[in-house]
C-alpha positions in Angstrom: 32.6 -2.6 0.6 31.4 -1.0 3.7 28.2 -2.4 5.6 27.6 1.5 6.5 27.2 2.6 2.9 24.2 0.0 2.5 22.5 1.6 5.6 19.4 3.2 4.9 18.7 6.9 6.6 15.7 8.7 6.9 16.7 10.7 3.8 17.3 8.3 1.6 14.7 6.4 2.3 12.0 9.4 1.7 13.7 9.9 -1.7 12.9 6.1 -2.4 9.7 6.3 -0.9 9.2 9.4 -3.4 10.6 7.5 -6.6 8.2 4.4 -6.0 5.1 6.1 -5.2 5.4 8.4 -8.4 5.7 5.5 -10.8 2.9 3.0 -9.3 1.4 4.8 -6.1 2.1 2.4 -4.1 2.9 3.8 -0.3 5.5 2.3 1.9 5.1 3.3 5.0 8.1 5.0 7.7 7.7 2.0 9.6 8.5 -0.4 6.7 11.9 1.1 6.3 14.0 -1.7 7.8 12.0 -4.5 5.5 12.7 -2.0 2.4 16.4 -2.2 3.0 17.0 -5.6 3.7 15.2 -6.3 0.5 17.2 -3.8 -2.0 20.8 -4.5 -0.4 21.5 -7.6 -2.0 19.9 -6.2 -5.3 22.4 -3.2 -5.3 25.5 -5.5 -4.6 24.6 -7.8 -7.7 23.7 -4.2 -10.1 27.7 -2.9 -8.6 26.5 0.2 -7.3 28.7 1.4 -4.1 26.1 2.7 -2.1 22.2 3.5 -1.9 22.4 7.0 -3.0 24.1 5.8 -6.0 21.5 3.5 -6.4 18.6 6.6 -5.6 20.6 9.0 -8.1 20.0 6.0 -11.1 16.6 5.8 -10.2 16.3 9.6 -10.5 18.2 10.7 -13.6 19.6 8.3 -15.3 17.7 7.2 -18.6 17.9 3.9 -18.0 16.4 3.4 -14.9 12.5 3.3 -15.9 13.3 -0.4 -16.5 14.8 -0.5 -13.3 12.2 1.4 -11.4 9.5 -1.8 -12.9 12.0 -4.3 -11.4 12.7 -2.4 -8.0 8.3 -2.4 -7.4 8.3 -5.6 -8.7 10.7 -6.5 -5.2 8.4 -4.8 -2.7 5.4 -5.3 -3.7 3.2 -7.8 -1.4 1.5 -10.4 -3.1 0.2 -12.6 -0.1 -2.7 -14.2 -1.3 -4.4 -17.7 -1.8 -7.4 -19.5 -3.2 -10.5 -18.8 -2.5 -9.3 -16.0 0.2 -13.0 -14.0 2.0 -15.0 -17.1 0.7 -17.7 -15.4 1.3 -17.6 -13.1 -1.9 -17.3 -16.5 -3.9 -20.2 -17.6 -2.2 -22.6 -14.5 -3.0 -20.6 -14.5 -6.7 -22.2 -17.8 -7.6 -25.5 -17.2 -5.6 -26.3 -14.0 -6.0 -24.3 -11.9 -8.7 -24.0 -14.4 -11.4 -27.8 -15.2 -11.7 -28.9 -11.7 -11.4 -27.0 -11.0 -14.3 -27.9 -13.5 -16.0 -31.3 -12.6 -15.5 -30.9 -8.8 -17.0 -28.6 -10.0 -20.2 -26.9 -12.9 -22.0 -24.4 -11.0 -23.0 -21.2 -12.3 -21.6 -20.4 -11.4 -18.3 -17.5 -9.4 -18.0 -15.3 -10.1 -14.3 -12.2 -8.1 -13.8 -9.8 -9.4 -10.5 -7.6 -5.5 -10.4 -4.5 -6.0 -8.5 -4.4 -10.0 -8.9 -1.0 -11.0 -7.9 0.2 -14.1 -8.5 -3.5 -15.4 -9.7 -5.1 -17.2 -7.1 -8.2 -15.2 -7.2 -9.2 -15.0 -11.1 -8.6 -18.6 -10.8 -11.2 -19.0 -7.8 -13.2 -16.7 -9.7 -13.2 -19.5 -12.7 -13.4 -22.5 -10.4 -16.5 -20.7 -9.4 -18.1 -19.9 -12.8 -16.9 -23.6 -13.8 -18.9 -24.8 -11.2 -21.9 -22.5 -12.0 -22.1 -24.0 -15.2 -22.1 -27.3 -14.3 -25.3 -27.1 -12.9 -26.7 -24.4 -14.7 -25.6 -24.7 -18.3 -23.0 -22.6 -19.9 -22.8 -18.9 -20.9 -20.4 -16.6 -22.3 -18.0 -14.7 -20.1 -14.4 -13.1 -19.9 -12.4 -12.9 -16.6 -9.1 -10.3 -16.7 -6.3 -10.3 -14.0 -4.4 -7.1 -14.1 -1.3 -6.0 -11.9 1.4 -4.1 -11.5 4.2 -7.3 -10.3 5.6 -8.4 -13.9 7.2 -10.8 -12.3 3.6 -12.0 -9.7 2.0 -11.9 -13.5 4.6 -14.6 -14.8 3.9 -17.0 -12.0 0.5 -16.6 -12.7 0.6 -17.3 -16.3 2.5 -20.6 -15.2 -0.1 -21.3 -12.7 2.0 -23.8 -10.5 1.5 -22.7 -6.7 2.6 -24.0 -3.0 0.9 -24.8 -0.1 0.2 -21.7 1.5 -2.1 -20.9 -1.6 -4.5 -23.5 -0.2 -4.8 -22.2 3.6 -8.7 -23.3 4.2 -9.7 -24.6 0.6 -11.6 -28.1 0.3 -10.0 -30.8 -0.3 -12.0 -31.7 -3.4 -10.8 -28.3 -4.9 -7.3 -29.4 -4.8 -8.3 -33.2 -6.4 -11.0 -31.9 -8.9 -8.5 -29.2 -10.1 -4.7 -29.5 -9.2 -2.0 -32.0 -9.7 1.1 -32.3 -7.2 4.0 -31.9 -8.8 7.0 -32.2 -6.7 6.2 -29.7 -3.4 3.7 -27.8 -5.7 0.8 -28.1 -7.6 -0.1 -27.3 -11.0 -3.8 -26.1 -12.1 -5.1 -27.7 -14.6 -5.3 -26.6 -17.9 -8.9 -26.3 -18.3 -9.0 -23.4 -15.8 -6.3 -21.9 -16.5 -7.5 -21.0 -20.3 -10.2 -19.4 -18.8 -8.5 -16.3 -17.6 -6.2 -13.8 -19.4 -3.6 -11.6 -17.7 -1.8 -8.3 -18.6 0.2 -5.5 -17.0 -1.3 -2.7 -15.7 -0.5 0.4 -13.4 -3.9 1.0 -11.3 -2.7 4.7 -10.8 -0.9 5.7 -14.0 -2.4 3.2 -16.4 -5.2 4.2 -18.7 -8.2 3.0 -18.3 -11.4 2.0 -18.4 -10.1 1.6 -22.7 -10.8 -1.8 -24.7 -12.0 -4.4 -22.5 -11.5 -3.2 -19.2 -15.0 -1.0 -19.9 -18.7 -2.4 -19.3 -17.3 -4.4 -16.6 -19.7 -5.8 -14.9 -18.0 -7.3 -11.4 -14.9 -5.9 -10.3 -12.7 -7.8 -7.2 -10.6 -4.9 -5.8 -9.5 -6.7 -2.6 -6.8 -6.6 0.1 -5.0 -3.6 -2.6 -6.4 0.0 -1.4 -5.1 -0.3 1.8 -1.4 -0.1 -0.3 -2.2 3.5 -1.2 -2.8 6.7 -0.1 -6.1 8.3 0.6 -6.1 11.0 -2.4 -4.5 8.1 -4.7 -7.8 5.6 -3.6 -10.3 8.0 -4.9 -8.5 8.2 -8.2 -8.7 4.4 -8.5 -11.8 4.5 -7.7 -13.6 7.2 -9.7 -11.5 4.8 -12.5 -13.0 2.0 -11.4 -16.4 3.3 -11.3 -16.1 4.4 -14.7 -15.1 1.1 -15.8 -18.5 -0.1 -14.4 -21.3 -1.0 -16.5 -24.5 0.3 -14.8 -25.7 -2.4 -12.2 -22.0 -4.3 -12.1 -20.7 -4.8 -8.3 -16.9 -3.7 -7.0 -15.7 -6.1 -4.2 -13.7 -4.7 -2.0 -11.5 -6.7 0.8 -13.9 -7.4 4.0 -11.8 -4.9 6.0 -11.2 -2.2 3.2 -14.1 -0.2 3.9 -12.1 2.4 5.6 -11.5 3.1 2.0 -15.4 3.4 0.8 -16.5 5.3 3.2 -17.1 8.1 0.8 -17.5 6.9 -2.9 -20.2 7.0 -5.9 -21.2 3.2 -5.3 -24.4 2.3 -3.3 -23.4 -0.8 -0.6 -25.2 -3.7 -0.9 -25.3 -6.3 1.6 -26.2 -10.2 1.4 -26.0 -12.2 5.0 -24.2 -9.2 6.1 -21.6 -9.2 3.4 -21.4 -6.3 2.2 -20.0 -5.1 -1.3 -20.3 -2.5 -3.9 -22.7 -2.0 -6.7 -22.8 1.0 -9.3 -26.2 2.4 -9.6 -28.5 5.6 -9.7 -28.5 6.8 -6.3 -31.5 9.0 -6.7 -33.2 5.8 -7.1 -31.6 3.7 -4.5 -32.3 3.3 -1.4 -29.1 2.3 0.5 -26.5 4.5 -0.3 -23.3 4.3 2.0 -22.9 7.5 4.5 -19.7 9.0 5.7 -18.2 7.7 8.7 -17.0 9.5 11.9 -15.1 7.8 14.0 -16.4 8.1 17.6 -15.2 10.6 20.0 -17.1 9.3 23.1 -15.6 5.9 22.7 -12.3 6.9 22.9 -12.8 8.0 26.3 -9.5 9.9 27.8 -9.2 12.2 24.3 -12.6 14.1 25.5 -12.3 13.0 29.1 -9.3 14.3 30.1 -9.4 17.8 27.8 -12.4 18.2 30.2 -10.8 17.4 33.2 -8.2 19.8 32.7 -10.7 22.3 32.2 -12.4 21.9 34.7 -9.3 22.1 37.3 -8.4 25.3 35.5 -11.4 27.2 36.4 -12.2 25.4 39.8 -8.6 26.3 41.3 -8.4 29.1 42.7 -5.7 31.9 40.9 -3.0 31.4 43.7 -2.7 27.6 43.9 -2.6 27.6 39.7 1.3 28.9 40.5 2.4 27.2 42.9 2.7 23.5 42.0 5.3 23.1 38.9 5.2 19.4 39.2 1.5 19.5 39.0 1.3 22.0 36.7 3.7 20.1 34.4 1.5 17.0 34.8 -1.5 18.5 33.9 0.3 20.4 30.7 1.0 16.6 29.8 -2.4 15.3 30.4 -3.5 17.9 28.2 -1.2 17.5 25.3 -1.5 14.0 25.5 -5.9 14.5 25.3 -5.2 17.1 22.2 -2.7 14.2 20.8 -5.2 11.5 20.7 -7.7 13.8 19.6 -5.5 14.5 16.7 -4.8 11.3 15.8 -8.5 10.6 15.9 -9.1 13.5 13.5 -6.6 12.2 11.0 -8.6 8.7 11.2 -10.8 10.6 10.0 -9.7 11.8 7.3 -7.9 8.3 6.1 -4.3 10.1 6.8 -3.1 6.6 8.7 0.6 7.6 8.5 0.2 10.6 10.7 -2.4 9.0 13.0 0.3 5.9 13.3 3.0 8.6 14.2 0.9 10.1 17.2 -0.5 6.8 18.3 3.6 5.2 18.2 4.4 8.3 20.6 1.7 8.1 22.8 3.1 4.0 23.0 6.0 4.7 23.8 5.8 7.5 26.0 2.7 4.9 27.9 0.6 7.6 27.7 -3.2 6.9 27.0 -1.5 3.7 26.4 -5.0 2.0 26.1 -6.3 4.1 24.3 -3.7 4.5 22.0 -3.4 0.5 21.5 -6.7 0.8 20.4 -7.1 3.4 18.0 -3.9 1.3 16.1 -5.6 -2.0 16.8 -8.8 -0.6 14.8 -6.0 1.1 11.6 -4.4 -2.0 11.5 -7.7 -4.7 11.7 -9.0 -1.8 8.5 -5.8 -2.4 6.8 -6.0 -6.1 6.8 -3.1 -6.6 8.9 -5.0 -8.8 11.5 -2.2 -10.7 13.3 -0.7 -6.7 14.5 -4.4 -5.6 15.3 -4.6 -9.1 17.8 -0.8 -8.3 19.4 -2.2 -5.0 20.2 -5.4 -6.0 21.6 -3.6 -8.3 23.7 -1.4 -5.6 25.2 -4.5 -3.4 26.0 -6.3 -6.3 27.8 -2.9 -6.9 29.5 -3.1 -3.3 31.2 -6.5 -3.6 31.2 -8.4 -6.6 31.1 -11.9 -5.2 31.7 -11.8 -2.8 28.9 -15.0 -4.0 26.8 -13.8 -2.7 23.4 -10.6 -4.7 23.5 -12.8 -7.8 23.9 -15.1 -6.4 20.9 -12.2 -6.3 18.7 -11.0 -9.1 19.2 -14.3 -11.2 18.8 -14.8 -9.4 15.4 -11.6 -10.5 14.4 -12.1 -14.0 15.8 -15.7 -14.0 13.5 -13.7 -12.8 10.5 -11.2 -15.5 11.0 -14.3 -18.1 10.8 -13.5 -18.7 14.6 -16.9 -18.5 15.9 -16.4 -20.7 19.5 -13.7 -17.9 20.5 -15.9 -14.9 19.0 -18.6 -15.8 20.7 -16.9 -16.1 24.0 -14.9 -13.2 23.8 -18.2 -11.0 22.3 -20.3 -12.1 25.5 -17.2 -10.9 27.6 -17.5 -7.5 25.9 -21.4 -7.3 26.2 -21.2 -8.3 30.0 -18.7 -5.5 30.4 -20.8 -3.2 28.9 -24.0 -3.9 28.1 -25.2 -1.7 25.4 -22.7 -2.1 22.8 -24.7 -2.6 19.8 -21.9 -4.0 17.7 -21.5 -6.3 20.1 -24.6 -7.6 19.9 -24.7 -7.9 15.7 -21.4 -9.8 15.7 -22.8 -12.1 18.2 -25.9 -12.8 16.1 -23.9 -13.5 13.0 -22.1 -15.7 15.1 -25.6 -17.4 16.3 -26.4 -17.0 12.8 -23.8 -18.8 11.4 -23.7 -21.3 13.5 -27.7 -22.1 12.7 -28.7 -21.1 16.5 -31.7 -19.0 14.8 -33.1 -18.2 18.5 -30.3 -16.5 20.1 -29.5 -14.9 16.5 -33.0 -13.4 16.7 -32.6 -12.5 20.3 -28.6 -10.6 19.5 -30.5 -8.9 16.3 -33.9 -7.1 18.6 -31.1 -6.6 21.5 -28.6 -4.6 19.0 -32.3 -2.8 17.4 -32.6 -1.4 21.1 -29.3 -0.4 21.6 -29.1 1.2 18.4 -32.4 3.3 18.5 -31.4 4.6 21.8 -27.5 5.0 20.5 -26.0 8.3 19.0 -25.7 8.4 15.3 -21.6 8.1 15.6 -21.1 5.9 18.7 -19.1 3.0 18.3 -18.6 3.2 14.7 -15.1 2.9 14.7 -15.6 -1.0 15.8 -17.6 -1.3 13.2 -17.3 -1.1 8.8 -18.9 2.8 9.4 -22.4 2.5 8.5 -24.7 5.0 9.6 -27.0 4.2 12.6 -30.2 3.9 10.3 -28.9 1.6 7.9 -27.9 -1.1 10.4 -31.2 -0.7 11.6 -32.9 -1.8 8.6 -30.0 -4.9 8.2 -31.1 -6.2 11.7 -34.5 -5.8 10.8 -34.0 -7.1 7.7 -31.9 -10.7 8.8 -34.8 -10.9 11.5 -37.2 -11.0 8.6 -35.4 -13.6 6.9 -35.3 -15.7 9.9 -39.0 -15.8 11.0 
């Protein structure tokens, strides 16, 4: 058999593409064609099938290729994940959610991990509650795993893992609750009885029915960014439903490209910030729609203007009588109304076509920075943090002055729990530019964190003055896309807790 009838077009792979998103939702991007392939080739040699569109065609119309459809998403889906992954939710789980809950009911406390892979987090989840108990005293409660993998589901029935599903977790996690078996380790039985897992297409599937309603915490994490825009808010108004009133969603630290428009208030506890289903009329903090900015993104409005203003300075004769200039400056402005476009589709969460424009500007090195940018920032809100760091290091390779790169990159550096390097590369940005309000909140988490509570007062007053004086969109795409007033009342907020 040929190696070219194995080779995956364009075609082919949109009818693929097609076949998988209508049976789970799930979007594979154009760029993830070459991984798609390699992963279904050796499949179709073993099933005997003498080519790909063979393979498509069963997909398509044969009867019996439902079953097959299951196994082929059970292939591509991603199930990179580990214990205890975003700590930080665990942390405001045990002190925050649980007792508040606790407080309002005794009924038991219903926590559902949607989209749980292979386990690692409902386990976390009852490592936590475990814990809580402990020291607490017990109370009744029901944790539910749910995915779309069979095969992820199987594996975390069994409950046996490796050693990447322990990047970062304390040692006394691993003794208190694992034991080595060969190259692995297996949980122990007590926790693993504690949660219950079961099939379940997020788009298709129906619910809130049986127990998965009255739910009163949610962990959505690190799973919207796998789906398109439209397909998001169908989840989510699901989701929402599913909610009793009060419970909290939990969405993936960088996610919130995802929430910027939804019908859950945002909540935040030392500047984590999560989701919590309430009655907005009487709440107070409600999440606002996010722009991304236009001034920040300085050659999309820059150059448009430039152009314009050559236009109508030049005098009528000289506007015909330079092709190669004129030809330039067509370039320049295409290239302006290309970023702009891609900006626009930001926007709108349509990342494929933004990615297209931003890939073309790449490669043609036009508005290269600002292009390696924009698809830095998609890729850090997508959670795929080591492609938004390649990038940034290209841009500060062409440029290594520009003061946005070196916000990026600090942000990503605090998310990573890398506070020496986020606070070095944060005070680069601020001494580039000096009124960069995110900036300035980054660095005082960083203070913050780090229990320096006098520069972490000083980074919170110096981002209040940069903020009053700051347009209501600037820099929010470097930041989660809050509006301008309710930062204000987070920094004055954290400098409240800290006097």
């Amino acid at each position: 058999m040929s190696e070219r009838s194995y080779q995956l077009d364009e075609k082919l792979y949109k009818i693929f593409r097609g076949v998988i998103e209508e049976h789970s939702g799930l979007h594979l991007q154009l760029t993830d064609r070459h991984i798609f392939e390699q992963k279904i080739r050796r499949k179709i040699e073993s099933l005997g099938f003498k080519n790909l569109q063979k393979y498509a065609d069963f997909l398509r119309f044969d009867k019996s290729g439902e079953k097959e459809i299951t196994q082929l998403i059970d292939l591509i889906t991603n199930n990179e994940t580990y214990f205890f992954r975003e700590i930080a939710h665990f942390d405001i789980l045990r002190t925050h959610v649980i007792p508040e809950l606790l407080r309002k009911s005794r009924k038991p406390i219903k926590i559902w991990s949607a989209g749980c892979a292979t386990g690692e987090e409902p386990y976390t989840i009852a490592i936590v509650l475990k814990e809580f108990m402990q020291l607490h005293g017990k109370f009744p409660y029901k944790i539910i795993g749910t995915d779309i993998d069979m095969t992820a589901l199987k594996r975390a029935s069994q409950a046996r893992y490796s050693r990447n599903s322990f990047r970062g977790v304390k040692k006394r996690i691993i003794q208190n609750y694992f034991t080595p078996i060969g190259n692995e380790w297996q949980l122990g039985e007590d926790i693993v009885k504690m949660a219950d897992f079961r099939h379940l297409n997020q788009v298709q599937g129906e619910y809130p029915a049986g127990d998965l309603t009255h739910v009163d915490i949610i962990f959505f994490r690190n799973v919207s960014i796998y789906f398109r825009p439209e397909t998001n808010k169908i989840i989510l108004s699901k989701l929402h439903a599913a909610l009793t009133n009060g419970g909290y969603l939990f969405p993936g630290t960088t996610e919130t490209l995802h929430y910027r428009t939804n019908p859950l208030a945002l909540r935040e506890v030392d500047s984590v910030f999560f989701l919590q289903k309430v009655d907005k009329e009487k709440d107070g903090l409600v999440p606002t729609a996010r722009t991304f900015p236009q001034k920040s993104i300085r050659s999309a409005y820059h150059a448009l203007s430039r152009v314009s203003e050559k236009k109508s300075q030049t005098p009528p004769e000289l506007l015909f009588s330079s092709p190669t200039k004129r030809k330039k400056e067509a370039k320049s402005e295409k290239n302006a109304y290309s970023l702009q476009q891609a900006i626009t589709y930001l926007n709108e969460n349509r990342f494929q076509e933004a990615s297209v424009i931003l890939n073309e500007l790449i490669e043609e090195k036009m508005d290269e920075e600002d292009a390696l940018l924009l698809m830095a920032n998609l890729q850090f809100n997508r959670g795929n943090i080591q492609q938004a760091e390649e990038l940034i290091r290209k841009v500060l390779f062409v440029n290594d002055i520009r003061a946005e790169a070196f916000l990026l990159l600090g942000m990503i550096k605090k998310n990573e729990g890398n506070y020496v390097e986020a606070k070095h590369v944060l005070q680069k940005a601020l001494f580039l530019q000096a009124n960069m309000w995110v900036a300035n909140y980054h660095l005082a988490e960083v203070y913050r964190k780090n229990g320096d509570r006098e520069n972490a007062r000083r980074e919170y007053n110096n981002a209040l003055k940069n903020l009053e004086k700051a347009p209501d969109i600037d820099w929010g795409l470097y930041f989660a896309g809050f509006s301008k007033n309710y930062m204000i009342q987070v920094c004055k907020k954290n400098l409240q807790v800290m006097r």
